[in-house]
N, C-alpha and C positions, 0 to 999 in steps of 0.2 A: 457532335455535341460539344458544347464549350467549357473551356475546362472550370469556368465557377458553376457550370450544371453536373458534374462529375463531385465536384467538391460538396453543391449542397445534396443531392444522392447517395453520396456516403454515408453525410453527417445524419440524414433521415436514416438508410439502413441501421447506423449503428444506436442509432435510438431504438429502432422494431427488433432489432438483435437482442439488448438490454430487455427491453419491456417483454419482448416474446418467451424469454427464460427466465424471468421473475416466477417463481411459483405464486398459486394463490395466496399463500402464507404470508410470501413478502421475500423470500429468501431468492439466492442469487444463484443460478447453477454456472460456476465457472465455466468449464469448458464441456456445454453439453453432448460436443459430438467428440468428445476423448477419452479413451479407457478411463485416464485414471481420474480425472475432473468433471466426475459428476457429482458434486459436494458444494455447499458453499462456505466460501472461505470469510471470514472478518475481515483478514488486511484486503481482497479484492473487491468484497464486498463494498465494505467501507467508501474505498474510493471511486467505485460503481456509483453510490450514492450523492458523492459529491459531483459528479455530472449529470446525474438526473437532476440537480437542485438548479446548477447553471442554465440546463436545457427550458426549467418552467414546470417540469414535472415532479413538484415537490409531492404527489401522491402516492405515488408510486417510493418514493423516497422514504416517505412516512411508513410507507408501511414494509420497508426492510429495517427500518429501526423498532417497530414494533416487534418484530420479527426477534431481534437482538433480545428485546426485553423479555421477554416472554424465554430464552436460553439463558438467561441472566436469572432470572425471577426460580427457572426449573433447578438450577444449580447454585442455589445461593449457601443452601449448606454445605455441600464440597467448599465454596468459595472461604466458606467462616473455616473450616480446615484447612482449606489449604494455607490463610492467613496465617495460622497455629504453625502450622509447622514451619514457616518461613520462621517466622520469630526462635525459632530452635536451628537453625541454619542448615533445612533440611529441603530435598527436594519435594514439593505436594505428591502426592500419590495421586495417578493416571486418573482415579475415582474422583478427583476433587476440583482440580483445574479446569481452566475454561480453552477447551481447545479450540486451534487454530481452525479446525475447520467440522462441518454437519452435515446431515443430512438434513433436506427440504422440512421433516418435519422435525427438526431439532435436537434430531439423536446426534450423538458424537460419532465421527466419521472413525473406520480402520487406523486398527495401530500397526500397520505396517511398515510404515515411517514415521519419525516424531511429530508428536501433533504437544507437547508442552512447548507456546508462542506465548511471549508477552507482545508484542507488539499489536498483534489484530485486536484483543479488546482495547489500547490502549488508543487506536485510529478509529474503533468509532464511536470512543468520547470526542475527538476530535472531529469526526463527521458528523456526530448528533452536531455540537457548536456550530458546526457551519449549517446546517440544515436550520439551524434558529435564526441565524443571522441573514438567510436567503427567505426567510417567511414563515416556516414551518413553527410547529407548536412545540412546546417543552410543556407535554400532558404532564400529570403528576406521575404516572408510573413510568414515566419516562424518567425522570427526575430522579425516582428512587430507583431505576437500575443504575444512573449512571453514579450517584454518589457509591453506591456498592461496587462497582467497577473501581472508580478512583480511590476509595481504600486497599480493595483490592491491590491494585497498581503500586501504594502506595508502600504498602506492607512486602511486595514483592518483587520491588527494584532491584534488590542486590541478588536477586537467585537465578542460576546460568538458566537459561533455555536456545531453543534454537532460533538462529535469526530470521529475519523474513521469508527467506530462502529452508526454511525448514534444517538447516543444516549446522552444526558446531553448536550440540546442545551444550556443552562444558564451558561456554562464555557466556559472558554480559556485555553484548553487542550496544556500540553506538548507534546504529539506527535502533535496537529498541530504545534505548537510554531516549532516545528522541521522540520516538513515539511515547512513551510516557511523559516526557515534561510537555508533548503536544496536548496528548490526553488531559494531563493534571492541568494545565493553566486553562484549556476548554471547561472541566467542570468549575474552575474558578468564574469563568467568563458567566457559564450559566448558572452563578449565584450558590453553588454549592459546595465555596471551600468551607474549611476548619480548620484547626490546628497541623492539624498532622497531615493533611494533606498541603500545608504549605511549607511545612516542612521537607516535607520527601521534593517537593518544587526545588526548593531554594538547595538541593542536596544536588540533585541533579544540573541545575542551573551552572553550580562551582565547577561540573567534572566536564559539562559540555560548555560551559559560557568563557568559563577563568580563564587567566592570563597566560596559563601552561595547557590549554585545550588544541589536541590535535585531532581530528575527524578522519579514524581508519576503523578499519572492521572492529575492532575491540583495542582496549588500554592494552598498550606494548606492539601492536598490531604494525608490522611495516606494508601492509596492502590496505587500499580503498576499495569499496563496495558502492556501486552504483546507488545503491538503496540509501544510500547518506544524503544523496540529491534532496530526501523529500524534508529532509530537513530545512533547507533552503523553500523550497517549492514544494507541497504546498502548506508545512507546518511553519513555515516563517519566525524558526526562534531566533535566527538573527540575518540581520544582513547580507544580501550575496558578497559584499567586501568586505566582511569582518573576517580578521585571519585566518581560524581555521575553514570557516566557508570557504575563500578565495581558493586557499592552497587544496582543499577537495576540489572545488571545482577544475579547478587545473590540471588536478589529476586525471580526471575521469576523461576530462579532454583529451588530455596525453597519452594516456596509456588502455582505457577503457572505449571509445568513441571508435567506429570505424572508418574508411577511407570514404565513404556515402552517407555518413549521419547516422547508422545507426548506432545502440551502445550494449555492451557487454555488462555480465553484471560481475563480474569480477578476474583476473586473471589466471586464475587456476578452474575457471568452470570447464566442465565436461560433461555436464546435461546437454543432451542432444548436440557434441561437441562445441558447447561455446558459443550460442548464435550470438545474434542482433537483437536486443527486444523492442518491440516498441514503445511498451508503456515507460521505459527508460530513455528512449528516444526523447520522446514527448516532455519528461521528466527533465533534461539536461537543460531541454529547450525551454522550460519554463523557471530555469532557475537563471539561463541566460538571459531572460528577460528581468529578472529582478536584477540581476547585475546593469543593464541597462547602458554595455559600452557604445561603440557608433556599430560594431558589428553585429549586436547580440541579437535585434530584430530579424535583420537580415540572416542569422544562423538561425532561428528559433522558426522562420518561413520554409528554410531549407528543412528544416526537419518534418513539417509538418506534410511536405511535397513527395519526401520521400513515406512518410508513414503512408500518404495514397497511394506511391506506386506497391504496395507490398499487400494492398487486398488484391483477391482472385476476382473472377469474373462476377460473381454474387455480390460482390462487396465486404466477403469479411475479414478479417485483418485475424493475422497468426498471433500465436505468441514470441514466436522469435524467427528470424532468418539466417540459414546458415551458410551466406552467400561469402562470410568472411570469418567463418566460425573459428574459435582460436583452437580447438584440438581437432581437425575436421575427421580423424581417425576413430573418434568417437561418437560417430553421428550414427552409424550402422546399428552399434547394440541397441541403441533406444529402439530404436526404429524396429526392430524384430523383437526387440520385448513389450514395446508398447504402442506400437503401428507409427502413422506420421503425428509431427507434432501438431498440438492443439491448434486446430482451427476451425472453427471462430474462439477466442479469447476475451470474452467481456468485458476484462480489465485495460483488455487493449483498447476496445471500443470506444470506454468510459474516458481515458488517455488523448485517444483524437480529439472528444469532446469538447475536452476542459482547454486541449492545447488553441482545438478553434476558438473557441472563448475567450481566451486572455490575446489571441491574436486581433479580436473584435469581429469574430466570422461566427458566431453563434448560430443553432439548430435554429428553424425559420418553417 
């Protein structure tokens, strides 16, 4: 078999991967065959989405944003409280926020671990946008979920939650920080600002754009988090060479990136000791293509090479490898509290996707 028959067999699995765990609903089952990811999540979702738009399958797209609207629409009164209380500088109560992640038919998933995220509704306002700008429609109650989201967002900027990673709910994470000025300039895009949503923009804008902006996990933060990548790629608030870009990217290179292309998401993880992920992989790689040096092509192919050598014989692709894991002593407890790690991973899926895409090797 040749290896662009390998390559388009993939890119086809991971489309029937996506589409096969779509519920009727519209919603995304993370990681159907893992204990603890049978939920769907926003931030995974979200970007699930944005590769069904690239693939041509903006139907199945549409109807994970329906999906959103209708968790939006169910919890609009929590959302008017939980606005309330921000304005009193308090945390929403469990009752009222829009959690990170659900169940298929739009219940909110176990509070076993934190589930207050601002990021995931804040990515897919930014997924709605791009799902418009790829063909899709901006229904009218699409519309009014997402200006309800962007106040939301807007009202809830400065209140700590956990970051993408569900973890260090006591900050105000720069990648959410990103996700919402991604969010808020997408409901601009899609003709729904106002005052106060341009406001909380241009507030954000200063603390991530300004002349004293550095890109680490949180202000004061002397570590980088992979999840800063998407800032560059695929929220594009600024330039892969604008300073604080440049100097993250460099970081992730340096300290986060493995000896084979894969990447970490930060140096103190110990989830399943520290692997490799791919949709970070993928992630790096597409921020080196916005960088756009003479190497960056040529590194963003290496990664996309290594993302196929790392599905199993079905074709599906992990969530992480822990072939260069940074705590390897910690790979055992997961594993005996939570079996092996997630495979198949949808986000990873949706990840090869976008990377074939912007490489010019699109689903076919």
């Amino acid at each position: 078999m040749s290896r662009m028959t390998e390559e388009i067999d993939l890119a086809r699995h991971s489309l029937d991967v996506i589409l096969r765990w779509q519920t009727s609903g519209g919603a995304f089952i993370a990681g159907p065959t893992f204990s603890q990811y049978g939920f769907s999540w926003l931030r995974d979702s979200a970007f699930i989405a944005e590769a069904l738009d690239v693939a041509g399958r903006l139907d199945a797209a549409g109807r994970f944003h329906d999906w959103v609207v209708r968790v939006v629409f169910e919890g609009a009164e929590g959302m008017h409280r939980a606005m309330a209380a921000a304005e009193t500088g308090t945390i929403p109560d469990a009752a009222d926020y829009l959690h990170c992640r659900y169940t298929a038919d739009g219940a909110t998933g176990p509070d076993d671990w934190p589930t207050f995220q601002l990021d995931g509704p804040a990515i897919w306002l930014w997924s709605l946008s791009h799902h418009v700008r790829a063909g899709g429609a901006l229904t009218g109650r699409r519309a009014q979920a997402a200006r309800l989201v962007a106040r939301y967002l807007a009202r809830l900027r400065d209140t700590p939650a956990s970051d993408a990673w569900e973890e260090s709910p006591d900050r105000v994470h720069t990648s959410t920080l990103g996700a919402m000025l991604a969010g808020l300039r997408a409901a601009a895009a899609l003709g729904l600002d106002e005052p106060a949503l341009a406001a909380a923009r241009a507030a954000i804008e200063e603390t991530l754009l300004g002349p004293d902006a550095r890109w680490t996990k949180w202000a004061g933060s002397g570590a980088v988090d992979a999840s800063l990548l998407w800032l560059v790629a695929p929220y594009e608030l600024a330039p892969a060479e604008a300073p604080p870009a440049r100097a993250m990217i460099r970081r992730v290179e340096a300290e986060l990136e493995d000896p084979e292309g894969g990447v970490h998401r930060y140096l103190e993880d110990t989830y399943y000791g520290g692997g490799s992920w791919i949709l970070l992989a993928a992630s790096l790689a597409r921020a080196r293509l916005r960088r756009g040096g003479p190497a960056d092509r040529r590194l963003a192919e290496q990664a996309l090479a290594w993302i196929e050598r790392q599905a199993d014989g079905r074709g599906d692709l992990p969530e992480q490898v822990a072939t260069h894991a940074l705590h390897p002593g910690r790979i055992e407890e997961w594993r005996q509290a939570w079996g092996a790690s997630a495979r198949p991973l949808l986000w990873s899926h949706a990840a090869y996707l976008v990377l074939r895409h912007e490489l010019g090797r699109p689903v076919r």
